[in-house]
C-alpha positions in Angstrom: 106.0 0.9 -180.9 103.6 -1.8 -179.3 105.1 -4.8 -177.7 103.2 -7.7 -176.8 104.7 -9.6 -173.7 104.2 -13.3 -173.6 104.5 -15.4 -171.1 104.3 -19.2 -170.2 104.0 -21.3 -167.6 103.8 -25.4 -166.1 102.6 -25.0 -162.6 104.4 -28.0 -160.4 102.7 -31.0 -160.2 101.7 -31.2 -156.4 100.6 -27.7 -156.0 97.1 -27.6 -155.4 94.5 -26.6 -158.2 93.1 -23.2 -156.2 97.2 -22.0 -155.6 97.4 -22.3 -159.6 94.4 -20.1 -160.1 95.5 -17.3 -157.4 98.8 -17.2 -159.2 96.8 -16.5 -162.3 94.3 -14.3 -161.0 97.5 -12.3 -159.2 98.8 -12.2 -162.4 95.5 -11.0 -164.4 95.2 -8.5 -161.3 98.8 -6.9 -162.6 96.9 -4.7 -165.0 95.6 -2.7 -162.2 98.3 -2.8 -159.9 101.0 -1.7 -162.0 101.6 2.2 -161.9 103.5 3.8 -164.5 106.6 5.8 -161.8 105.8 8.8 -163.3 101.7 9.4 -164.1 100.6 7.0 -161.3 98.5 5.5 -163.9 98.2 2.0 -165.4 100.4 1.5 -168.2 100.3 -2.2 -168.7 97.3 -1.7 -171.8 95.7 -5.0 -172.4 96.7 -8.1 -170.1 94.9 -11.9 -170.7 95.2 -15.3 -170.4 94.3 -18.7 -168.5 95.1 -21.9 -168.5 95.6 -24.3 -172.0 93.0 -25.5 -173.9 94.7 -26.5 -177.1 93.9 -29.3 -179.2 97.2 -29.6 -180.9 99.3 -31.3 -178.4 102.1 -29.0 -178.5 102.5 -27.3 -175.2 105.2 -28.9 -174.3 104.5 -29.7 -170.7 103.4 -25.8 -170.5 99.9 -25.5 -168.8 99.0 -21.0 -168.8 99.5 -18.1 -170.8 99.6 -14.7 -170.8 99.6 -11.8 -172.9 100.3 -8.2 -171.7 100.8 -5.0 -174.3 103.2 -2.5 -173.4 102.6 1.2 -175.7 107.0 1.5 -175.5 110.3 -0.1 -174.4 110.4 2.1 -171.7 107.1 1.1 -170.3 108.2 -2.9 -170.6 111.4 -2.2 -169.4 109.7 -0.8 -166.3 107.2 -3.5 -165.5 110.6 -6.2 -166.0 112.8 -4.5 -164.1 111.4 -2.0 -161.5 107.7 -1.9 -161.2 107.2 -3.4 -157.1 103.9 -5.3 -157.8 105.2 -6.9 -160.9 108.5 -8.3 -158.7 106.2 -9.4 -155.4 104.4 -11.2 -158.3 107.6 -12.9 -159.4 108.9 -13.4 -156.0 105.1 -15.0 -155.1 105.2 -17.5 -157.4 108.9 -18.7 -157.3 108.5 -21.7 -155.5 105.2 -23.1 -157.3 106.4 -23.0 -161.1 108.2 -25.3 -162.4 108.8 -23.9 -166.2 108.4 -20.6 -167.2 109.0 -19.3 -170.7 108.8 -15.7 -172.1 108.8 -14.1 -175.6 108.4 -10.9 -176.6 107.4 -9.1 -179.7 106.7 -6.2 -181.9 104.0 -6.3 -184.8 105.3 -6.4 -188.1 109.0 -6.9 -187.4 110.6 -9.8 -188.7 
């Protein structure tokens, strides 16, 4: 069962252009640096995203997004609650977000 990890965010307004894009590229980098505990391999299977370019006007004050697939819940429920590069991530960019949003989601159920 794919899930497809989505997340959101509106970097604060005084933090310097360059610390938004090594948060992002720190996040992009996840993909790499998260090991599965038990294969020592990477687990998280596709990971994307960058900052808003939508015409629509309907961000809502978020600026980035992010995608990650996960093959299983037990995979995502790893990289949320355990994997160590995924919470010195989390922990890294504490203090320069000022909104973050998260949704989750598996294909075809409604």
């Amino acid at each position: 069962m794919t899930i497809y990890h989505i997340v959101l965010f509106k970097f604060k307004d005084l933090v310097p252009a360059e610390e938004d894009k090594d948060a992002c590229n720190r996040m992009l980098a996840l993909s790499t640096k998260c090991l599965h505990p038990t294969t020592k391999k990477t687990y998280v299977k596709i990971l994307g995203g960058g900052k808003d370019n939508s015409p629509e006007g309907l961000q809502n004050g978020l600026t980035h997004a992010f995608i990650a697939q996960f093959e299983n819940e037990e995979d995502r429920k790893y990289y949320l609650e355990a994997d160590p590069a995924h919470r010195e991530f989390v922990t890294s960019i504490k203090d320069i977000v000022d909104k973050a949003q998260v949704i989750d989601f598996t294909p075809g159920v409604f």
